[in-house]
C-alpha positions as CSV (number, residue, x, y, z in Angstrom):
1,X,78.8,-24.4,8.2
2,X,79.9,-22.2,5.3
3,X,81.7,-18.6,6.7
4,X,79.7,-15.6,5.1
5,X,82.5,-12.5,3.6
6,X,82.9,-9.5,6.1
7,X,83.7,-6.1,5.2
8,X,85.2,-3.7,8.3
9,X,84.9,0.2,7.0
10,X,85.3,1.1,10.3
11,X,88.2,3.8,10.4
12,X,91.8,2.4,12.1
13,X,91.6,2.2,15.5
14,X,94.5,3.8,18.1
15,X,96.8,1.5,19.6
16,X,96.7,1.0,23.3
17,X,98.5,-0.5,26.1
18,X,97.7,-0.9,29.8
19,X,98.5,-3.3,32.5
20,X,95.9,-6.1,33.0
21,X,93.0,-6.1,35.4
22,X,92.5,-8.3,38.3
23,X,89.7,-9.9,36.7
24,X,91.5,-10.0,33.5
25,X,94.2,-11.7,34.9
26,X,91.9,-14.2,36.6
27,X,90.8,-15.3,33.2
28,X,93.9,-14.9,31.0
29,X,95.4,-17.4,34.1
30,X,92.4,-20.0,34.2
31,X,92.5,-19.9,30.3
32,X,96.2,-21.4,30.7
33,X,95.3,-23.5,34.0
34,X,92.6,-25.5,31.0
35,X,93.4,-24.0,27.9
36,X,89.9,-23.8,25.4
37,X,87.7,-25.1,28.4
38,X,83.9,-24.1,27.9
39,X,84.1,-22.4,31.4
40,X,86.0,-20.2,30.0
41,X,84.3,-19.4,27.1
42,X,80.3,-17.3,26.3
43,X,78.2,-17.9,24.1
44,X,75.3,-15.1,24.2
45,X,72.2,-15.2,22.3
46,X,70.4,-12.2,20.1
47,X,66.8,-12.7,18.7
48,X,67.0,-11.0,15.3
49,X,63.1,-9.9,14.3
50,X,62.9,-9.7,10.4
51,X,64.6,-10.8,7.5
52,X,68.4,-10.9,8.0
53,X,70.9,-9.1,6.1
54,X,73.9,-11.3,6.2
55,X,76.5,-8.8,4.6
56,X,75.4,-5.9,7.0
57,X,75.4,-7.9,9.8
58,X,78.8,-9.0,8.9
59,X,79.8,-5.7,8.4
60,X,78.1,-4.3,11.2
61,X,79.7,-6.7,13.8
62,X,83.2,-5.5,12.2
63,X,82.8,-2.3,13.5
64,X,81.8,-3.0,17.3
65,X,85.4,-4.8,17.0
66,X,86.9,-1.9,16.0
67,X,85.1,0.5,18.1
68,X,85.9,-1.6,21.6
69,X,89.6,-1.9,22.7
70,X,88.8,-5.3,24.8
71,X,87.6,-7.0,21.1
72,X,91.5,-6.1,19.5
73,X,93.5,-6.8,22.3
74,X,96.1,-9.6,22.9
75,X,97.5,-10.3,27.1
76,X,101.2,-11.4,27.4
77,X,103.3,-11.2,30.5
78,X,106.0,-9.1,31.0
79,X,108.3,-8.8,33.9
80,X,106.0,-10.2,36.6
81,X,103.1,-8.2,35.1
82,X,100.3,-8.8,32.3
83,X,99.7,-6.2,29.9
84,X,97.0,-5.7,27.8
85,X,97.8,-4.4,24.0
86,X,95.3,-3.6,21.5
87,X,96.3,-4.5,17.7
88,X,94.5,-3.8,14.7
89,X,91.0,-5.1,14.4
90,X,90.2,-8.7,13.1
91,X,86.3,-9.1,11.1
92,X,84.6,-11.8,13.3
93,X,83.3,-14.5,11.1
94,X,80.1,-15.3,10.2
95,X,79.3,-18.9,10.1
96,X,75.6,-20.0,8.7
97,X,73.5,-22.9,10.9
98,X,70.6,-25.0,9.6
99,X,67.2,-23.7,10.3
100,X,66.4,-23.6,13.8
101,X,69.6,-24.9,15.2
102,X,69.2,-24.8,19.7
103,X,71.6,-23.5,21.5
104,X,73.3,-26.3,22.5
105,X,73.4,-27.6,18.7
106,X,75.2,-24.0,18.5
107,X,77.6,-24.6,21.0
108,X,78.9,-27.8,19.5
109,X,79.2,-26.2,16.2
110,X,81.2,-23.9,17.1
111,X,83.1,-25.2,20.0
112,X,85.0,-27.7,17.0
113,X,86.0,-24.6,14.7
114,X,88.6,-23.4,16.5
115,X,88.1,-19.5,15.3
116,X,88.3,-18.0,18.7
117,X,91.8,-17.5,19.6
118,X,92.3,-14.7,22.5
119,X,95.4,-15.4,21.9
120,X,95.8,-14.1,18.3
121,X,92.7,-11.4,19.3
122,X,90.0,-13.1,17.8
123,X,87.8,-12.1,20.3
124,X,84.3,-12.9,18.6
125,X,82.7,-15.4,16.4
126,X,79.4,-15.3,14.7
127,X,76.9,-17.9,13.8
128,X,73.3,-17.2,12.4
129,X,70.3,-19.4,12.0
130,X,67.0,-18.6,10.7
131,X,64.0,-18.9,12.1
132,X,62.2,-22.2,10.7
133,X,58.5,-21.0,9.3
134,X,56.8,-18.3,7.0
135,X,57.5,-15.7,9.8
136,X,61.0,-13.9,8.6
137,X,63.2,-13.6,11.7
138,X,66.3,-15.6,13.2
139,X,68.7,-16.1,15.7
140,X,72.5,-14.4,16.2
141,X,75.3,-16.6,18.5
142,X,78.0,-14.4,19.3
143,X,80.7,-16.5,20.7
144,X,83.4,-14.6,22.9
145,X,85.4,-15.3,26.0
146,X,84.8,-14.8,29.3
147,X,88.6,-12.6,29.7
148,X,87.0,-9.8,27.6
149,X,83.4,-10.2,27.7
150,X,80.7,-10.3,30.6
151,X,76.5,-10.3,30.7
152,X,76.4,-6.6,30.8
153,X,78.4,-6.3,28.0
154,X,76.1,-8.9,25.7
155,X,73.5,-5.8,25.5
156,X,76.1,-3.5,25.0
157,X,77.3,-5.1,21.9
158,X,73.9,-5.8,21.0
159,X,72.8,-2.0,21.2
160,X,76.3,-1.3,18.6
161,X,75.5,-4.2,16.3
162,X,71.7,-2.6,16.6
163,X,73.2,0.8,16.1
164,X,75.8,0.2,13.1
165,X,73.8,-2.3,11.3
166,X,71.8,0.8,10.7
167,X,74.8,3.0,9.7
168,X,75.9,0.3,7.4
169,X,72.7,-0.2,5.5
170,X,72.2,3.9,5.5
171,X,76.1,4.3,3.6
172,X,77.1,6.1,6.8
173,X,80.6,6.0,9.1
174,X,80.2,4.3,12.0
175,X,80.7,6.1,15.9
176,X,84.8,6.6,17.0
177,X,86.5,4.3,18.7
178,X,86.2,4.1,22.4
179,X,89.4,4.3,25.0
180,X,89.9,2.1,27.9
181,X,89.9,3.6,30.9
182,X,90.9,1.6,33.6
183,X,90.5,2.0,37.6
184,X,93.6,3.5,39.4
185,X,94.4,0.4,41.4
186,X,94.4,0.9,45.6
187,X,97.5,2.5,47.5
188,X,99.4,0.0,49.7
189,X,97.7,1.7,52.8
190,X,94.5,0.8,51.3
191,X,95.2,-2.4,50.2
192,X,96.5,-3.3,53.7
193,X,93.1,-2.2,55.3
194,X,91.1,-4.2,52.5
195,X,93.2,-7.5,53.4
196,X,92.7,-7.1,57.4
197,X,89.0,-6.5,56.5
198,X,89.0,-10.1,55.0
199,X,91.0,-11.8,56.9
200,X,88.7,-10.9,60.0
201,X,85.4,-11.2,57.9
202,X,86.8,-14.8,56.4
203,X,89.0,-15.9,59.3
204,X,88.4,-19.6,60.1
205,X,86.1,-20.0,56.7
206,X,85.0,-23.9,55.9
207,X,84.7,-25.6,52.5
208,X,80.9,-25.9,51.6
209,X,80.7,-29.9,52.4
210,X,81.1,-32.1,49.3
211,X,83.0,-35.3,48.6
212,X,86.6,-35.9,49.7
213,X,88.9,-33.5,48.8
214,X,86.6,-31.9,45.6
215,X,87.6,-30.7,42.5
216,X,90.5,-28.5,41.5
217,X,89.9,-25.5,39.2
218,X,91.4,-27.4,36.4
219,X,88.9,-30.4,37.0
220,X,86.2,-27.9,37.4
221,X,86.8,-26.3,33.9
222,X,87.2,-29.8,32.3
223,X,83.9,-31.5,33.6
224,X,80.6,-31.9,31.7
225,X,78.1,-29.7,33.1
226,X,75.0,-30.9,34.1
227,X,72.1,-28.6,34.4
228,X,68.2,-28.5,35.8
229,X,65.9,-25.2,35.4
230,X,64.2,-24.0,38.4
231,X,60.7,-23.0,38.1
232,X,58.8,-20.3,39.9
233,X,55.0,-19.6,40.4
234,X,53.7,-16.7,38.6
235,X,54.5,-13.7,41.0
236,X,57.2,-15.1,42.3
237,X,59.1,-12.2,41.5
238,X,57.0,-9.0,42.6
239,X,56.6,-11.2,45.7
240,X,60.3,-11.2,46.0
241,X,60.2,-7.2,45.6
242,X,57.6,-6.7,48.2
243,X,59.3,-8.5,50.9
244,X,62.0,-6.5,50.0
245,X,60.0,-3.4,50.9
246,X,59.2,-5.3,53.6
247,X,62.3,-6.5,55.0
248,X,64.4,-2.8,53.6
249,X,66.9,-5.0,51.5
250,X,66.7,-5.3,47.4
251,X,64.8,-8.7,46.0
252,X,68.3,-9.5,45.1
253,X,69.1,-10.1,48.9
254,X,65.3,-12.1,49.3
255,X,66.7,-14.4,46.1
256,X,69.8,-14.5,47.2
257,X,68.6,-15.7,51.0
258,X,66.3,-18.3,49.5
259,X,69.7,-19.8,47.5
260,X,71.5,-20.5,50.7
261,X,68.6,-22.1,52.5
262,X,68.4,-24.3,49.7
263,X,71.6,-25.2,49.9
264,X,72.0,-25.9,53.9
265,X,68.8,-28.0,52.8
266,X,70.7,-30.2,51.0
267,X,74.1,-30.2,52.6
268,X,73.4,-29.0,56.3
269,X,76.1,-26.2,56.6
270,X,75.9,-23.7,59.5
271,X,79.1,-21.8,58.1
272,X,79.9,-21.3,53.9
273,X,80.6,-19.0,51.5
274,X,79.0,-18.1,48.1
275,X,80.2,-16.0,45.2
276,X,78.4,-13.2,43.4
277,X,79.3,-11.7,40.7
278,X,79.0,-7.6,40.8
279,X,79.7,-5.4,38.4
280,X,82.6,-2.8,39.0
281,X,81.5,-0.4,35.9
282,X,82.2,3.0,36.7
283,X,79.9,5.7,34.6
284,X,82.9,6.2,32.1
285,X,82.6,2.5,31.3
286,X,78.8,2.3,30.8
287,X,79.1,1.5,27.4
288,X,81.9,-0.4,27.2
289,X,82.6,-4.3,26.6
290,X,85.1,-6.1,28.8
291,X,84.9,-8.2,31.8
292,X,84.1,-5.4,33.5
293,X,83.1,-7.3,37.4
294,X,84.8,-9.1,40.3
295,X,83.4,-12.3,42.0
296,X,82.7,-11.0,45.8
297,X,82.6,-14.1,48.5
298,X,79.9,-13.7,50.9
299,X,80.2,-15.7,54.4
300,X,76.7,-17.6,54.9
301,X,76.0,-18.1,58.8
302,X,72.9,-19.7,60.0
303,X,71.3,-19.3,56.6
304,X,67.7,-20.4,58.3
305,X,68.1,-18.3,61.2
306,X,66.6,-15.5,62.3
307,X,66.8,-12.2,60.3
308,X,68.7,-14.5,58.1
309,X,68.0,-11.7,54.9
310,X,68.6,-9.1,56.8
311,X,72.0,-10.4,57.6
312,X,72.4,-11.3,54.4
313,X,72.2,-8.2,53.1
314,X,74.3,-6.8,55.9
315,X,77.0,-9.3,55.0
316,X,77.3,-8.1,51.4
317,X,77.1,-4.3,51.9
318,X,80.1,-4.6,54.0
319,X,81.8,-6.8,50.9
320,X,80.5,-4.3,48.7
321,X,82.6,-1.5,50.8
322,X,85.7,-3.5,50.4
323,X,85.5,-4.7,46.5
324,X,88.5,-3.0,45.3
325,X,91.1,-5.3,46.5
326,X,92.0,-7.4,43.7
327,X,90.8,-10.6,43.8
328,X,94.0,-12.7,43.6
329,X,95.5,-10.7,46.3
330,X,92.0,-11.2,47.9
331,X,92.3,-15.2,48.1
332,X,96.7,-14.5,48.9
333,X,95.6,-12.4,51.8
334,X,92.8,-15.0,53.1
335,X,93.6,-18.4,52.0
336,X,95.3,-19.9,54.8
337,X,95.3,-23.8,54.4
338,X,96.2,-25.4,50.9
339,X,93.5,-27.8,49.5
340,X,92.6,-28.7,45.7
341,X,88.8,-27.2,45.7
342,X,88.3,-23.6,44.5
343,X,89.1,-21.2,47.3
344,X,86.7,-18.9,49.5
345,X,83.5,-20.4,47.9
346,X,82.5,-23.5,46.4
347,X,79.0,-22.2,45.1
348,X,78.1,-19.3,43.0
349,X,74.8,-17.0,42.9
350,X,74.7,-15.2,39.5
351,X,71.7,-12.9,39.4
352,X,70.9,-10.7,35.8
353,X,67.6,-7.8,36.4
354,X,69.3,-4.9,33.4
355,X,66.6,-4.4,31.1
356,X,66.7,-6.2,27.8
357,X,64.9,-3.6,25.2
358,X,64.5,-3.8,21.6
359,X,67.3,-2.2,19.2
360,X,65.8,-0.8,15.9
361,X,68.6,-1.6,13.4
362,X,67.0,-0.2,10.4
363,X,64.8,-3.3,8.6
364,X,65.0,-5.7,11.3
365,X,65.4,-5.5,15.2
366,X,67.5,-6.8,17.9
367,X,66.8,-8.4,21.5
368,X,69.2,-10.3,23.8
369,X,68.3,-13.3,25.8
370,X,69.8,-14.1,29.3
371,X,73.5,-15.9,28.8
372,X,73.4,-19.5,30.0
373,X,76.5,-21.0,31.7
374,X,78.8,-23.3,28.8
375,X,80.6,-25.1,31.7
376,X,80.9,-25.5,35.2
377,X,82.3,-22.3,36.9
378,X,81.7,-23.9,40.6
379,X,81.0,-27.2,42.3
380,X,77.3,-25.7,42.3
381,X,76.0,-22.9,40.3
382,X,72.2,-20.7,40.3
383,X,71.8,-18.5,37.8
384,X,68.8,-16.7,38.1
385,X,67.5,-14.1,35.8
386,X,64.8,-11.5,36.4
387,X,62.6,-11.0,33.0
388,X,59.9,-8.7,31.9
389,X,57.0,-8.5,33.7
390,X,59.4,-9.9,36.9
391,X,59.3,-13.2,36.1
392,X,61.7,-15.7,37.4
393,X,64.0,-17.6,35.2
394,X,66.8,-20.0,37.0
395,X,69.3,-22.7,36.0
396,X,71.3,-25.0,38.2
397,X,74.5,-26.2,36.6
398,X,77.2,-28.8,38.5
399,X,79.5,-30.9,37.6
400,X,78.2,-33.9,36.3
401,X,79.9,-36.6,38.3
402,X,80.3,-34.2,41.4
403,X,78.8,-34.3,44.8
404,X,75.8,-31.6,43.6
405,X,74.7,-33.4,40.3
406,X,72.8,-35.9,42.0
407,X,71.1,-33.4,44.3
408,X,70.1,-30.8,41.5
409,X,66.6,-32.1,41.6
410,X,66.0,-31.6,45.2
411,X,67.5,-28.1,44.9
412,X,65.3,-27.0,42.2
413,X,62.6,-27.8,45.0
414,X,64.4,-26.4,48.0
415,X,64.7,-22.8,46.1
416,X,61.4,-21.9,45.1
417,X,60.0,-23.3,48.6
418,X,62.4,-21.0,50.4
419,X,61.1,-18.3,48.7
420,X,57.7,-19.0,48.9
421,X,58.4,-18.8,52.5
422,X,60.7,-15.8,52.7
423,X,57.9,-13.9,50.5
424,X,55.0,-15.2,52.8
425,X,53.5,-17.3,50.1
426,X,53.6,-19.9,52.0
427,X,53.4,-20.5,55.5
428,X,55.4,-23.0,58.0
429,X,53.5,-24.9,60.2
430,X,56.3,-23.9,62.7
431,X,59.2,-22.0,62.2
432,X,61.5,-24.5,60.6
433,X,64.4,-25.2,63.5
434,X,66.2,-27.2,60.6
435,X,66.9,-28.2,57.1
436,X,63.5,-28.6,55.0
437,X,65.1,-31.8,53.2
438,X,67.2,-34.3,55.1
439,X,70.5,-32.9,54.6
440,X,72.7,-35.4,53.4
441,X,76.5,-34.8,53.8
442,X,80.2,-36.8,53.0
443,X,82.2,-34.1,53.9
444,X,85.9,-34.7,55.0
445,X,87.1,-33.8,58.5
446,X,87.9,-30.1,57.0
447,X,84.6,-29.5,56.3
448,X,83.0,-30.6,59.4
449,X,81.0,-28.1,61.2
């Protein structure tokens, strides 16, 4: 790969300096817990439609550094706290790929380069490969990591390199910097109501069943991911909406319902807890890049039930209400027993619906594509993304030696027949009094229901 020359003309930013977010601290701690660990890292993906301009993009991507305070910042503790300080912007590097390189060609490439260093505030790395064929056109990787970068914010820095590749190519300044805002942290008396709610809401919580004692974090972030798409029918999704309508919950809640029958499918748990991701973007923050979201555990109970969305949806409403606790005091508040295997949840539901329009950047325009997982952030993972037209697109990722890896394929199944019969598009003989697949567990004593 040969690095392309950048020029930043964006003007100097203002230094800053804040204490660190929860969620920022999350990441700045796992990043230590496994330093340089693909878990840790994203690698989005832009569709560039005409003939690319290497030098403007270069430039371009300069200034969206410059403009956004999470790109220039470096975390270091200090007295018992991190802080977040912003220092003076670093060019990303552009790095050229052979025709048609994949994604996961990409990922290789630039997971041996060693240019992102958080630590030094080289937030973002480029690579670009064109489009194989007479058709002019290519594809962007923007490498970041996951401390100062989440989906949302992939089509916000797509909309600014959209947005200054024009300025560039026109001879004009680019927009001011942006300021970080960050929220005002809850009182003591509020933090102490936000803990009793999840103590009571999590009290007596067990570990989704799995083998032995199950991975630590650390283990986790190290393994080899191993990863199986799940396919939908065509309508899938507007079905999804409509028994939404149906059952007054969003088709988030029906997706997120067929996720968990899936999973007491295959493992035959009464009693869990998944993780969803959910923004926490307040409207001055719209257009900002950072992690900007918090991981909220939602307690699973008699997933095939009756009224088992409805409950669902219940469920996280009330965690909704109570997502300003910070999520390592969270998990200090909750976590009662010691064990080695991620705490509060074992599995994750990541769901992506924004809107992914097309940029004009002058000659050429720009698209984002849904981010897919680098490495395993849970013992079992479902990203599912909602595109155009409400099509489903989903991906199952697990470790690939742990206890889900061998029962991928049979989830892929068990998700798409759930829905089916959530959505009506399918009809039980009888109601289903158990699992749909023979649930197979090894969970240790701990885990027992």
């Amino acid at each position: 790969m040969t690095p392309v020359d950048t020029v930043d003309t964006s003007p100097e930013p203002p230094a800053e300096r804040r204490a660190a977010t929860a969620t920022e601290r999350q990441f700045w701690f796992a990043e230590r817990i496994a330093p340089g660990a693909p878990a840790w890292r994203v690698l989005s993906t832009v569709r560039v439609e005409g003939p690319p301009d290497r030098t403007a993009l270069a430039a371009a991507a300069a200034r969206v550094v410059a403009r956004h305070p999470a790109l220039r910042s470096v975390f270091a503790p200090e007295k018992g706290e991190l802080w977040r300080t912003t220092v003076p912007p670093v060019p990303p590097p552009l790095l050229e790929l052979p025709p048609g390189t994949g994604f996961d060609a990409a990922a290789r490439e630039l997971a041996g380069t060693g240019l992102l260093d958080p630590a030094a505030g080289r937030h973002v790395v480029l690579a670009l490969t064109e489009d194989p064929g007479p058709a002019p056109g290519a594809t962007l990787y923007v490498l970041t990591h996951h401390l100062v970068y989440d989906g949302l914010s992939h089509e916000v820095f797509t909309a600014d390199l959209a947005r200054a590749h024009a300025l560039v190519l026109a001879g004009e300044p680019g927009p001011a910097p942006l300021a970080s805002p960050a929220a005002e942290p809850p009182d003591a008396g509020r933090r102490a109501e936000l803990a009793a709610h999840w103590r009571s809401a999590l009290d007596g919580l067990p570990e989704l069943p799995g083998e032995g004692d199950g991975p630590t974090q650390r283990e986790l972030a190290r393994a080899e991911p191993r990863s199986l798409t799940v396919r939908f029918p065509d309508g899938a999704g507007a079905a999804a909406r409509e028994a939404g309508r149906r059952l007054a919950c969003p088709p988030f809640a029906v997706l997120f319902t067929a996720y968990t029958q899936a999973l007491y499918d295959l493992c035959g748990a009464e009693d869990f807890c998944v993780g969803t991701p959910v923004a926490t973007r307040t409207p001055e923050l719209t257009d900002a890049i950072g992690c900007l979201l918090t991981t909220l555990p939602v307690r699973i109970r008699r997933p095939a039930g009756p009224a088992a969305c409805e409950r669902l949806w219940q469920t996280f409403t009330e965690a909704l209400f109570h997502l300003d606790l910070p999520q390592d005091e969270l998990i200090r508040a909750v976590r009662t027993r010691p064990g080695r295997r991620m705490p509060l949840y074992q599995a994750l539901f990541a769901y992506e619906s924004w809107q992914r329009p097309v940029h004009d950047a002058g000659p050429v325009r720009l698209r984002t594509e849904p981010v897919v997982p680098l490495g395993a952030q849970a013992e079992i993972l479902f990203q599912l993304n909602e595109l155009p037209g409400h099509r489903l697109e989903g991906v199952l990722q697990a470790p690939a030696d742990g206890f889900w890896a061998e029962r991928l394929a049979g989830l892929a199944d068990a998700v798409p027949r759930r829905l089916a019969l959530l959505t009506g598009a399918e009809k039980p003989a009888s109601p289903p009094a158990g699992p749909l697949h023979r649930a197979t567990t090894t969970s240790t004593e701990e885990n027992a229901r």
